[in-house]
SEVEX-892816 format. One record per residue (C-alpha): residue number from 1; residue in three letters; y negated, z, x. Coordinates in Angstrom, 2 decimals. Each point is the difference from the previous one (the first is absolute). Layout:
BEGIN
@nr = NUM | rest = ALA | yy = Y | zz = Z | xx = X
...
END
This chain:
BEGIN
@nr = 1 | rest = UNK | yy = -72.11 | zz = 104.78 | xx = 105.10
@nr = 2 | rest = UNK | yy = 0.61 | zz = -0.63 | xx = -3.67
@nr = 3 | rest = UNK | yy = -2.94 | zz = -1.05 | xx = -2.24
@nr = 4 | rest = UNK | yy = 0.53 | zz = 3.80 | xx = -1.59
@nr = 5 | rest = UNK | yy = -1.08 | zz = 1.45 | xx = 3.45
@nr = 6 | rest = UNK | yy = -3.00 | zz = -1.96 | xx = 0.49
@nr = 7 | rest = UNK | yy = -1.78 | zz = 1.22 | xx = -2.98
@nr = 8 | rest = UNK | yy = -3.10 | zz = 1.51 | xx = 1.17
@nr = 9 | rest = UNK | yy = -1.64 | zz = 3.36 | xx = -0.45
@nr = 10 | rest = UNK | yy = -2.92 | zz = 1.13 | xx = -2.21
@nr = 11 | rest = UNK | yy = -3.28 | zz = 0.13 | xx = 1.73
@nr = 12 | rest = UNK | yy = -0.37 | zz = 3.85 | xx = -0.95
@nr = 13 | rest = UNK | yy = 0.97 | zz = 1.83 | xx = 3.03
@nr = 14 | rest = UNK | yy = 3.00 | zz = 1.39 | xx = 0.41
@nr = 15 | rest = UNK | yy = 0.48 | zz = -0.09 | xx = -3.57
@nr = 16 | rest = UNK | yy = 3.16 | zz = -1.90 | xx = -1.38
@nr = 17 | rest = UNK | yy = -1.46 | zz = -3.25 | xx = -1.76
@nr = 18 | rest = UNK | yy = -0.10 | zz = 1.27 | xx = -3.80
@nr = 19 | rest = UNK | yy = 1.94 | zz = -3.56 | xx = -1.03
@nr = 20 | rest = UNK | yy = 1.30 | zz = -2.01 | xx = 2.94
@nr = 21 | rest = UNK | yy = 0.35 | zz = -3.62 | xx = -0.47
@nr = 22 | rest = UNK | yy = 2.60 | zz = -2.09 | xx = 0.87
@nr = 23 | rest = UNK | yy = -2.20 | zz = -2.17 | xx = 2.24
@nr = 24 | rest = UNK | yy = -0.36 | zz = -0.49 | xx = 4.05
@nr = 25 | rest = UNK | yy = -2.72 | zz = 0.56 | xx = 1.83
@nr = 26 | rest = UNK | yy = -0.76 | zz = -3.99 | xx = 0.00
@nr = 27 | rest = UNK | yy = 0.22 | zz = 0.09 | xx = -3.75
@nr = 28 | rest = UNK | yy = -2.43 | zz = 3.22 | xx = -0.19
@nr = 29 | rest = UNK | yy = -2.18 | zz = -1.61 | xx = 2.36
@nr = 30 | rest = UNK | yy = -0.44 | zz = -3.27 | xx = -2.68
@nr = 31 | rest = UNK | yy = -0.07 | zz = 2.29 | xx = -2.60
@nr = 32 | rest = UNK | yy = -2.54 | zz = 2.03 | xx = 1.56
@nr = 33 | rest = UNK | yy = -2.26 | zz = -2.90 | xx = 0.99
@nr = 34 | rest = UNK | yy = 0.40 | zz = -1.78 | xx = -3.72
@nr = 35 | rest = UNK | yy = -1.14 | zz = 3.22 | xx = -1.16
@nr = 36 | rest = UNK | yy = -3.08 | zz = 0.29 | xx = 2.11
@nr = 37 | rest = UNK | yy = -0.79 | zz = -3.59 | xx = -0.52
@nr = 38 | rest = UNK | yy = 0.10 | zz = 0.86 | xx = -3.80
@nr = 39 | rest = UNK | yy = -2.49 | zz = 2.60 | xx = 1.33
@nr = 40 | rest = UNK | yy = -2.09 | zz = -2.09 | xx = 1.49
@nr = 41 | rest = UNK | yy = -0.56 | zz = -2.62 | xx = -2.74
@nr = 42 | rest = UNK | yy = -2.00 | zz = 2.77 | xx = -1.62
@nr = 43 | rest = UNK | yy = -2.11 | zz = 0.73 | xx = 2.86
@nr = 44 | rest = UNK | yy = -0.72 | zz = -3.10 | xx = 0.87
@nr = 45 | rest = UNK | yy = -1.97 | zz = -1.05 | xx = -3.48
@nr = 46 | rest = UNK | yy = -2.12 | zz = 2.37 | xx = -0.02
@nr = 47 | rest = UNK | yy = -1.06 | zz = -0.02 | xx = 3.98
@nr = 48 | rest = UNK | yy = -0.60 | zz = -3.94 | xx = -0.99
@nr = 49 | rest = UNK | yy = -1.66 | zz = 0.56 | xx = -2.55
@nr = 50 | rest = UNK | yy = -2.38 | zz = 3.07 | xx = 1.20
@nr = 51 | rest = UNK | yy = -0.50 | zz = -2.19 | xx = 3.14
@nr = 52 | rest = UNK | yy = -1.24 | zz = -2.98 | xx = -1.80
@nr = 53 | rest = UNK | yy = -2.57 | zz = 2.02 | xx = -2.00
@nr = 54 | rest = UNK | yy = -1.19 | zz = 1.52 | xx = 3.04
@nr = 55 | rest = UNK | yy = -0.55 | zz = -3.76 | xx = 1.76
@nr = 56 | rest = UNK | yy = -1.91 | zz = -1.36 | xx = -3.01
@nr = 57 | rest = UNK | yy = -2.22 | zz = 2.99 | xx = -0.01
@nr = 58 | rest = UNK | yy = -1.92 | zz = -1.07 | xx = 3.05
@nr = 59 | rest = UNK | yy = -1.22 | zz = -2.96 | xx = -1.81
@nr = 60 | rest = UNK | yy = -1.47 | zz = 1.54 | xx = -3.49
@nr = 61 | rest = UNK | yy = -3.26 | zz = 0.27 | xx = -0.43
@nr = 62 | rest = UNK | yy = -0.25 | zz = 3.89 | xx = 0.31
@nr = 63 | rest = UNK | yy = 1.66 | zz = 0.33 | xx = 3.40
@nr = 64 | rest = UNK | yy = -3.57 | zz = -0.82 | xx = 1.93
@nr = 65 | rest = UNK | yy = -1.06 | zz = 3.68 | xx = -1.62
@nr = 66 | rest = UNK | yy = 2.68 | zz = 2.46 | xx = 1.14
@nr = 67 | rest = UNK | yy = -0.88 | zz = 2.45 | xx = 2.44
@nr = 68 | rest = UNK | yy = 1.91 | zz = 0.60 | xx = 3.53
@nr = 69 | rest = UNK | yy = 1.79 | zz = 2.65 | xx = -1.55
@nr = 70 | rest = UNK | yy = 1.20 | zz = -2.66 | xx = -2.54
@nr = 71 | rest = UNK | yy = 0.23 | zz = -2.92 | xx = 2.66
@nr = 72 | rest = UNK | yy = 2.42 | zz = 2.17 | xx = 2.13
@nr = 73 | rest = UNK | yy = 1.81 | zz = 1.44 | xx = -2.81
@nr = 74 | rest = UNK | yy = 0.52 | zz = -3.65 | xx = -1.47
@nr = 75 | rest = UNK | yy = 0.94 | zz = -1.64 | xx = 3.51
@nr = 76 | rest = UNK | yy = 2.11 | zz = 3.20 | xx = 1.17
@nr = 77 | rest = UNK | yy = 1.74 | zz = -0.54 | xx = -3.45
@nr = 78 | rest = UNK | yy = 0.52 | zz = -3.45 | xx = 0.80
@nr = 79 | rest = UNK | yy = 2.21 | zz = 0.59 | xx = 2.86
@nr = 80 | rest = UNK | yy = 1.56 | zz = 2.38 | xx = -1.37
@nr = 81 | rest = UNK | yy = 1.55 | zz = -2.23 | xx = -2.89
@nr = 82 | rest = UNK | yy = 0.28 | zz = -3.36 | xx = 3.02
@nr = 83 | rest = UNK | yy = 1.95 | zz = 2.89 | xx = 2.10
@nr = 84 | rest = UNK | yy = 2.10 | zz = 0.98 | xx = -3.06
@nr = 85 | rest = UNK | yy = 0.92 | zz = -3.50 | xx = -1.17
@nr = 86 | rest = UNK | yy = 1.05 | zz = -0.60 | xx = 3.53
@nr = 87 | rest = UNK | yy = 2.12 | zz = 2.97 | xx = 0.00
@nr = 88 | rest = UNK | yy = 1.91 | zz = -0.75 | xx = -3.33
@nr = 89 | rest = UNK | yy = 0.63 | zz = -3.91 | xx = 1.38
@nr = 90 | rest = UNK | yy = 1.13 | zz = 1.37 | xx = 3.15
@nr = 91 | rest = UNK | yy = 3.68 | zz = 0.32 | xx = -0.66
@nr = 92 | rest = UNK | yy = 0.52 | zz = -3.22 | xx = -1.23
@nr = 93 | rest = UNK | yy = -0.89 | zz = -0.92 | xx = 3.44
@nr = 94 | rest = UNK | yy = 2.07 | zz = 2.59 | xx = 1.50
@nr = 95 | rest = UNK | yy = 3.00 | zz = -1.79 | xx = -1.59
@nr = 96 | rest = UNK | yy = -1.15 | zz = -3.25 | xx = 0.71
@nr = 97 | rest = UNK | yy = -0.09 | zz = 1.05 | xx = 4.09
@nr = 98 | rest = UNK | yy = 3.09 | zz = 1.77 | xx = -0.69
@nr = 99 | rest = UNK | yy = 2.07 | zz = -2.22 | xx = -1.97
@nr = 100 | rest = UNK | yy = 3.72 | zz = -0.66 | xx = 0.32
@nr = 101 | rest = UNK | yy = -0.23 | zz = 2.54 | xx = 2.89
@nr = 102 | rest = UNK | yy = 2.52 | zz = 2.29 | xx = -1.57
@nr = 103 | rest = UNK | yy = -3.33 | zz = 2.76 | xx = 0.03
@nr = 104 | rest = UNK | yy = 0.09 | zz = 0.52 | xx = -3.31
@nr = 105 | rest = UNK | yy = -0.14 | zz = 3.77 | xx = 0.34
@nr = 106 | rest = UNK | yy = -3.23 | zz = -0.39 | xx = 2.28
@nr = 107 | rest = UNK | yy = -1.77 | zz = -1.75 | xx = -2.36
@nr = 108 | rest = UNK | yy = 0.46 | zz = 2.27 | xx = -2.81
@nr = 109 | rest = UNK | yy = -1.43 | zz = 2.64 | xx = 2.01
@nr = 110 | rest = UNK | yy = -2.81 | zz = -1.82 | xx = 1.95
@nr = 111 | rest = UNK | yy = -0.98 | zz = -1.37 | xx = -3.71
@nr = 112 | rest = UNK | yy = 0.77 | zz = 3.57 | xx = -1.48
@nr = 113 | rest = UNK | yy = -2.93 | zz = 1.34 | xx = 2.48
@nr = 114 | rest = UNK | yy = -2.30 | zz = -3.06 | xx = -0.29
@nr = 115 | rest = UNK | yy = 0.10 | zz = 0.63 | xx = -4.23
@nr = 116 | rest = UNK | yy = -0.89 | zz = 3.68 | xx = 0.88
@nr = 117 | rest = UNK | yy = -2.67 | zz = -0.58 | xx = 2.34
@nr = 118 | rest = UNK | yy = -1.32 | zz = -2.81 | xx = -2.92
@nr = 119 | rest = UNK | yy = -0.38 | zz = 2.73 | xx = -2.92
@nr = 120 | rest = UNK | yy = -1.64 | zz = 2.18 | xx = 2.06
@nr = 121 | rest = UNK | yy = -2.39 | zz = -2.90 | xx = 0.91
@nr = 122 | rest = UNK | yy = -0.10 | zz = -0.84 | xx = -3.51
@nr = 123 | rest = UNK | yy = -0.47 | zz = 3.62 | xx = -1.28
@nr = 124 | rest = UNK | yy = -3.39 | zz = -0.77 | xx = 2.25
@nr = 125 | rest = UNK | yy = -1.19 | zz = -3.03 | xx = -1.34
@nr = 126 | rest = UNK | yy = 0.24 | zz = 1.22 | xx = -3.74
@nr = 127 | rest = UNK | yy = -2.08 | zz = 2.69 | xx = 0.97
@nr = 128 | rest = UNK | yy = -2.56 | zz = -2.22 | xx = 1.80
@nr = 129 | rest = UNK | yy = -0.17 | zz = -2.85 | xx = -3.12
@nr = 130 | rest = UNK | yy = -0.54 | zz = 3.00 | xx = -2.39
@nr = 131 | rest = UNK | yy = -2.46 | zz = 1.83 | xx = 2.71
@nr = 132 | rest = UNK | yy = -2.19 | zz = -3.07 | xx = 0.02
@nr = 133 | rest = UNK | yy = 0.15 | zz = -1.04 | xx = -3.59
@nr = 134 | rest = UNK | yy = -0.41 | zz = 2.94 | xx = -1.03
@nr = 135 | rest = UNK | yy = -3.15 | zz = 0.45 | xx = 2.05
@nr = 136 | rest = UNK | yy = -1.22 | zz = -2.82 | xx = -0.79
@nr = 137 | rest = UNK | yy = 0.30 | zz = 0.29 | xx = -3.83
@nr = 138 | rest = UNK | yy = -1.13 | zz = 4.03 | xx = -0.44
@nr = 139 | rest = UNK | yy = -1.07 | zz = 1.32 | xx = 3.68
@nr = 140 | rest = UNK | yy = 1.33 | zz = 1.88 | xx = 3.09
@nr = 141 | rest = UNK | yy = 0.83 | zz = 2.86 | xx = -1.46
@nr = 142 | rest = UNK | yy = 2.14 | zz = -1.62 | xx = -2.59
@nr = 143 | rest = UNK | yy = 1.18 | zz = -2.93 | xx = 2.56
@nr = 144 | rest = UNK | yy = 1.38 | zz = 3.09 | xx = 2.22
@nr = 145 | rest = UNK | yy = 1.68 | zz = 1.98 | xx = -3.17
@nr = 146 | rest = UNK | yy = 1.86 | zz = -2.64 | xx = -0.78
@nr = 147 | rest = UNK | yy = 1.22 | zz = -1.17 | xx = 3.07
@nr = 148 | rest = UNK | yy = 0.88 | zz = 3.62 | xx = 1.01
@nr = 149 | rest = UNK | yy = 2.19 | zz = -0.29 | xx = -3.67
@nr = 150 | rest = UNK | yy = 1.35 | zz = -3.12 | xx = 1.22
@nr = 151 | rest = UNK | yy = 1.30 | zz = 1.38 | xx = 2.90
@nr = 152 | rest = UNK | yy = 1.55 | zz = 3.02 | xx = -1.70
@nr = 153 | rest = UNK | yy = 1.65 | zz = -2.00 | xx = -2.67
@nr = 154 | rest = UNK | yy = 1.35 | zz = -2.45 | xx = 2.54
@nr = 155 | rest = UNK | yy = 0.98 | zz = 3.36 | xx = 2.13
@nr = 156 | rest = UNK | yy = 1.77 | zz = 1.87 | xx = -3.39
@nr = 157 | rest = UNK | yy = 1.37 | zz = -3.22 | xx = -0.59
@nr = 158 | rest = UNK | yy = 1.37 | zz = -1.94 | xx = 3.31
@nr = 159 | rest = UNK | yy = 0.48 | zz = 3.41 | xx = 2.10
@nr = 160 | rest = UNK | yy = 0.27 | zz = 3.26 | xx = -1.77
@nr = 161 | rest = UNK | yy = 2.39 | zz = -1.15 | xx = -2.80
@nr = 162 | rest = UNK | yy = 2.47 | zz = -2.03 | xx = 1.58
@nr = 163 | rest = UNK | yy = 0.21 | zz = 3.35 | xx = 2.71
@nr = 164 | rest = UNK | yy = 0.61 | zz = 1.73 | xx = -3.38
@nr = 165 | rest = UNK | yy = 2.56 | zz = -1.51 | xx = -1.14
@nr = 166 | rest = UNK | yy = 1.56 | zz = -0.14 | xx = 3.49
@nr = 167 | rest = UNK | yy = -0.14 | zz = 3.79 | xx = -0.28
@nr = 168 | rest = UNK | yy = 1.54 | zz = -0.06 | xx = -3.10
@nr = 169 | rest = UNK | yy = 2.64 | zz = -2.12 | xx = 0.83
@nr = 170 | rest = UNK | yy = 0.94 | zz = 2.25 | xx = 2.49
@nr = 171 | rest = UNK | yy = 0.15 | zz = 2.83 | xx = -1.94
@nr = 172 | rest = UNK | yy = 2.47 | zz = -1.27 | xx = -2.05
@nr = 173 | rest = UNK | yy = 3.50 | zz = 0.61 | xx = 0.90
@nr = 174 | rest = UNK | yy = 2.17 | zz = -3.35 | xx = 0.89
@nr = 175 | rest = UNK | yy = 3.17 | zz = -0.73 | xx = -1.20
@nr = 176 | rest = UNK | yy = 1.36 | zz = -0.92 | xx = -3.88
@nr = 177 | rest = UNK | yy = -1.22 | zz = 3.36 | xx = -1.06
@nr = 178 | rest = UNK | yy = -3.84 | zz = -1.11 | xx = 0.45
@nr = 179 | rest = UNK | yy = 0.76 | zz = -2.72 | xx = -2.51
@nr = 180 | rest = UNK | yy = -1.78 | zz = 0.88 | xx = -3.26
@nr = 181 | rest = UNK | yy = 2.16 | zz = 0.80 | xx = -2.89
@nr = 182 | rest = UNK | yy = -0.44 | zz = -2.36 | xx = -3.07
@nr = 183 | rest = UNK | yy = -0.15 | zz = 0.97 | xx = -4.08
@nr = 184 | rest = UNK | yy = 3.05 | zz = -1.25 | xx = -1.77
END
């Protein structure tokens, strides 16, 4: 098989790839996984960084007065960022367990799903931070607006708009002829 033959498909089904490279599926598969680990540099600050506020916050002086509303909310929260932390670190164990075990390709999509299941996690924790703080700062009422916006922002933002532009994408015939034309 020449190297021209092992170029892989788009991920749009049954769709011709809108601009195929001239890769194989092994080089895909490290491009993919740079990519994602590009990906997951982002993440990974802020899920540190949420997750370290939440662990000093047991130890201020105001945490003795929040209610059990605010106790669960905080400690539920907690998880939630430990769980999404552990998700986002997860692949570089993946490839550690599976390195130089010519499963590239696995561990693309085992770290694909594991980044996935992390935002969503994430999308979770935002919402519980600004729940709490929120509460905390200006009431329930206020605490549960804005973690209901949270969620919705994170939802436009993470969900709905990426399916969007999938749509769009779509929509769009393949081929040279989808190419935009460009002013002299």
């Amino acid at each position: 098989m020449t190297r021209a033959e092992t170029v892989t498909r788009s991920p749009m089904a049954d769709r011709p790839a809108r601009a195929l490279r001239d890769e194989t599926s092994l080089e895909r598969a490290d491009r993919n996984f740079a990519e994602l680990l590009q990906e997951l540099r982002v993440t990974q600050t802020g899920v540190q960084i949420l997750f370290a506020f939440l662990l000093t916050l047991a130890f201020t002086p105001r945490f003795p007065a929040l209610d059990t509303v605010q106790r669960a909310t905080y400690v539920t929260t907690l998880l939630l960022s430990m769980l999404a932390a552990a998700l986002f670190t997860a692949p570089a164990a993946v490839h550690r367990g599976l390195f130089q075990q010519n499963a590239k390709p696995t561990i693309v999509r085992l770290s694909s799903r594991l980044a996935s299941i992390g935002l969503g996690v994430l999308m979770l924790a935002f919402t519980g931070s600004v729940l709490l703080v929120v509460d905390v700062a200006l009431g329930r009422g206020a605490g549960i607006a804005a973690g209901a916006g949270t969620l919705a922002v994170c939802v436009a933002l993470w969900v709905v708009l990426p399916l969007m532009a999938q749509r769009s994408a779509l929509a769009r015939p393949a081929g040279p002829e989808a190419e935009p034309r460009r002013e002299p």
